[in-house]
TORGU-465617 format. One record per residue (C-alpha): residue number from 1; x, z, y. Coordinates in steps of 0.05 Angstrom, whole numbers, padded with zeros to 5 digits. Each point is the difference from the previous one (the first is absolute). Layout:
+------+--------+--------+--------+
! baza !      u !      w !      v !
+------+--------+--------+--------+
!  NUM !      X !      Z !      Y !
...
+------+--------+--------+--------+
//
This chain:
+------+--------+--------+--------+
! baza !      u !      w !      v !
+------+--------+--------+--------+
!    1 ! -01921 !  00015 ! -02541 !
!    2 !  00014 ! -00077 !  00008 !
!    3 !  00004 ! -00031 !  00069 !
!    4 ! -00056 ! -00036 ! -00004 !
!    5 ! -00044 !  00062 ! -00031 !
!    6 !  00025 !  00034 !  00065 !
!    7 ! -00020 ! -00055 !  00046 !
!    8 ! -00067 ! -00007 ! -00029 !
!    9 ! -00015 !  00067 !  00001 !
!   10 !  00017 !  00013 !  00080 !
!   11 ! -00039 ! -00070 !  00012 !
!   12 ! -00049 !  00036 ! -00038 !
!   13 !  00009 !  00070 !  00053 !
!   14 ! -00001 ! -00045 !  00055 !
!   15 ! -00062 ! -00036 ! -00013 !
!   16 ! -00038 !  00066 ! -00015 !
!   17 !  00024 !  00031 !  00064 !
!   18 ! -00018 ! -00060 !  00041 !
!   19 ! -00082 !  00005 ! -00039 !
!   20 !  00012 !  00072 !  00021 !
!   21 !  00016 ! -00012 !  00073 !
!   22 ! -00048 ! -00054 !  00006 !
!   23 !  00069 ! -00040 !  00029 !
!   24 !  00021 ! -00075 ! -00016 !
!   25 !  00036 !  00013 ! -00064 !
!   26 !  00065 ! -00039 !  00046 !
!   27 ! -00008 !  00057 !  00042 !
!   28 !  00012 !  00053 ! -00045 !
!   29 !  00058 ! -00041 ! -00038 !
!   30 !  00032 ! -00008 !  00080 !
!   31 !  00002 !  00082 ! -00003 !
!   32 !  00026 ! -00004 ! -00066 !
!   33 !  00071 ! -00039 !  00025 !
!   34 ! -00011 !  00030 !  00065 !
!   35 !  00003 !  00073 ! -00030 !
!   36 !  00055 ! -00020 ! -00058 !
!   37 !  00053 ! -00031 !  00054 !
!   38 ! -00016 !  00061 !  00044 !
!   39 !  00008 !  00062 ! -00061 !
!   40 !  00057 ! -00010 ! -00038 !
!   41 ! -00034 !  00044 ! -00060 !
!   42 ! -00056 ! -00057 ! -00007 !
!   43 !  00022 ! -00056 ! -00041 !
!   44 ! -00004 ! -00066 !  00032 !
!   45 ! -00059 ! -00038 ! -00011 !
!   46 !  00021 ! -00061 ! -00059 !
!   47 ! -00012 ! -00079 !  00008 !
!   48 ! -00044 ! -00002 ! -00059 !
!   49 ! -00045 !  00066 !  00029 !
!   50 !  00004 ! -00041 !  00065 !
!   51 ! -00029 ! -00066 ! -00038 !
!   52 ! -00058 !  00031 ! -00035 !
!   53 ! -00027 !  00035 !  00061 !
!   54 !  00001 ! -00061 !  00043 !
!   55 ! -00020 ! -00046 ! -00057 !
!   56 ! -00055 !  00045 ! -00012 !
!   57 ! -00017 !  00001 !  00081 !
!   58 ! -00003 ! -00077 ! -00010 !
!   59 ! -00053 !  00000 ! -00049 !
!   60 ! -00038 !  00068 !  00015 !
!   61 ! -00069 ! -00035 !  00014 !
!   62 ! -00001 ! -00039 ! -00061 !
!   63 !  00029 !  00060 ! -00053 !
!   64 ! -00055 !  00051 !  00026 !
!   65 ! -00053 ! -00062 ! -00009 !
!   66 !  00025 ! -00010 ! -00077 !
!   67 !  00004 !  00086 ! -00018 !
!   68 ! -00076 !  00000 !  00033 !
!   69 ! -00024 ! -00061 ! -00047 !
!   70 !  00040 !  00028 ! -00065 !
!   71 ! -00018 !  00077 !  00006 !
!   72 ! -00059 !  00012 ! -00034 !
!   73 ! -00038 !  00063 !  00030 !
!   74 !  00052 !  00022 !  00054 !
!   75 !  00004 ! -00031 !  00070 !
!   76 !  00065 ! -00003 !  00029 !
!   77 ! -00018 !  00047 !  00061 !
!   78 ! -00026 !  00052 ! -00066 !
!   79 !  00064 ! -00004 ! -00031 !
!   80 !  00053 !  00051 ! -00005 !
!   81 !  00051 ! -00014 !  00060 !
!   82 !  00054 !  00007 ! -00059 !
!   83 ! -00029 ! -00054 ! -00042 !
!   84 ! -00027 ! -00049 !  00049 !
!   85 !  00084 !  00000 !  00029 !
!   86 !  00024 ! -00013 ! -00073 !
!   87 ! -00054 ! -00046 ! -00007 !
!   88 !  00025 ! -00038 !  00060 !
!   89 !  00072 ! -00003 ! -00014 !
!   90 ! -00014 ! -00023 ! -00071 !
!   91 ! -00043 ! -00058 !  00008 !
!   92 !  00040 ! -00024 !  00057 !
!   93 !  00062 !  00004 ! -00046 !
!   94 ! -00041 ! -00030 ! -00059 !
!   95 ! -00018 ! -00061 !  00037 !
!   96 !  00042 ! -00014 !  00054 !
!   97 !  00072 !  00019 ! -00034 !
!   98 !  00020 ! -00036 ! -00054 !
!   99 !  00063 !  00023 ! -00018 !
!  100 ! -00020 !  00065 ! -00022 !
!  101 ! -00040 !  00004 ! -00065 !
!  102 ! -00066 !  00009 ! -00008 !
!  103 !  00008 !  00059 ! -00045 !
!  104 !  00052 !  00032 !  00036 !
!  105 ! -00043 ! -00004 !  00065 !
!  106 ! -00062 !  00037 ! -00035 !
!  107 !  00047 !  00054 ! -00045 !
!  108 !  00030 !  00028 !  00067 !
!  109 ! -00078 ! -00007 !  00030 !
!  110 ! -00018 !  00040 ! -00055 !
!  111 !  00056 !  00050 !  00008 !
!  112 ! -00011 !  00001 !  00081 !
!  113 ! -00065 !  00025 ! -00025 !
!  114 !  00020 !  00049 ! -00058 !
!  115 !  00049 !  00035 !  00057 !
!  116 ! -00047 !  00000 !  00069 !
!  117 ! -00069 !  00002 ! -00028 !
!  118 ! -00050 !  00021 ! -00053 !
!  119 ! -00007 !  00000 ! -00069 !
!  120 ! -00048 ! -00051 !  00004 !
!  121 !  00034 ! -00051 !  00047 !
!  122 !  00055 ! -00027 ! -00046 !
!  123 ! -00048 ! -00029 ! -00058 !
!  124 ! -00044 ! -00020 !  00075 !
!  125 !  00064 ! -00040 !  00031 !
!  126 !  00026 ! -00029 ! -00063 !
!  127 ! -00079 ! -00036 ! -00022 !
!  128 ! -00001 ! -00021 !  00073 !
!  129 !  00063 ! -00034 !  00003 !
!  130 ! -00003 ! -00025 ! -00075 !
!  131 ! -00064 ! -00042 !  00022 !
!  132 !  00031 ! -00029 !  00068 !
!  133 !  00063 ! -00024 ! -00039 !
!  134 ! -00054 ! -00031 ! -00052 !
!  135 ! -00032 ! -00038 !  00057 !
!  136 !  00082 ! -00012 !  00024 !
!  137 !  00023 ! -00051 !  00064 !
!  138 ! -00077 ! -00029 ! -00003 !
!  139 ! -00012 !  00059 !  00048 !
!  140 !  00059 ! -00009 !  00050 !
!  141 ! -00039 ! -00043 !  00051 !
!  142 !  00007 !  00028 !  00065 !
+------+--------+--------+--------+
//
């Protein structure tokens, strides 16, 4: 698995544990290094896993305002923890980071979702994030 695939996918596990915990998603990420420097079997905690959770954190009100205006029939607090976290991590990676590309941040959404949730939730996650990176930067605004 590529670095980055690795990164997103524990900024993913760190953003679902914090929606778990009901803790500031910094919080949780602070355990994360906390816990790696302390356990030599954990692997440390990258820069770019580092970067999406607190760029994410950063723009937290205005991502869950834009998944509650663009999802049709499911309100965010209805939606599976799983989804809503890949949700999260996607949009803020589809709007706010643009060196990554815009396919490559939905395909490992997608596969986030084949691997941690339902049958249902990949075709869910990719139409989601397909019609935020059709509406693109006009919905950065903080």
């Amino acid at each position: 698995m590529a670095a980055r695939s690795k990164a997103r996918k524990r900024a993913f596990q760190i953003i679902f544990e914090a929606d778990q915990r009901g803790s500031g998603v910094t919080d949780v990420l602070a355990d994360w290094i906390r816990h790696a420097r302390t356990d030599s079997r954990q692997p440390p905690v990258s820069e770019y896993t580092m970067e999406l959770v607190e760029g994410y954190a950063g723009h937290v009100a205005r991502i869950d305002e834009l998944l509650s205006t663009y999802t049709v029939d499911w309100p965010l607090d209805r939606m599976p923890v799983v989804d809503r976290s890949i949700l999260r991590l996607g949009a803020y990676e589809l709007l706010w980071v643009e060196e990554t590309p815009d396919a490559v941040v939905i395909d490992e959404c997608v596969q986030l979702a084949r691997e941690f949730s339902t049958d249902d939730s990949p075709s869910f996650v990719n139409g989601l994030l397909g019609r935020l990176k059709e509406l693109g930067p006009n919905l950065r605004r903080v």
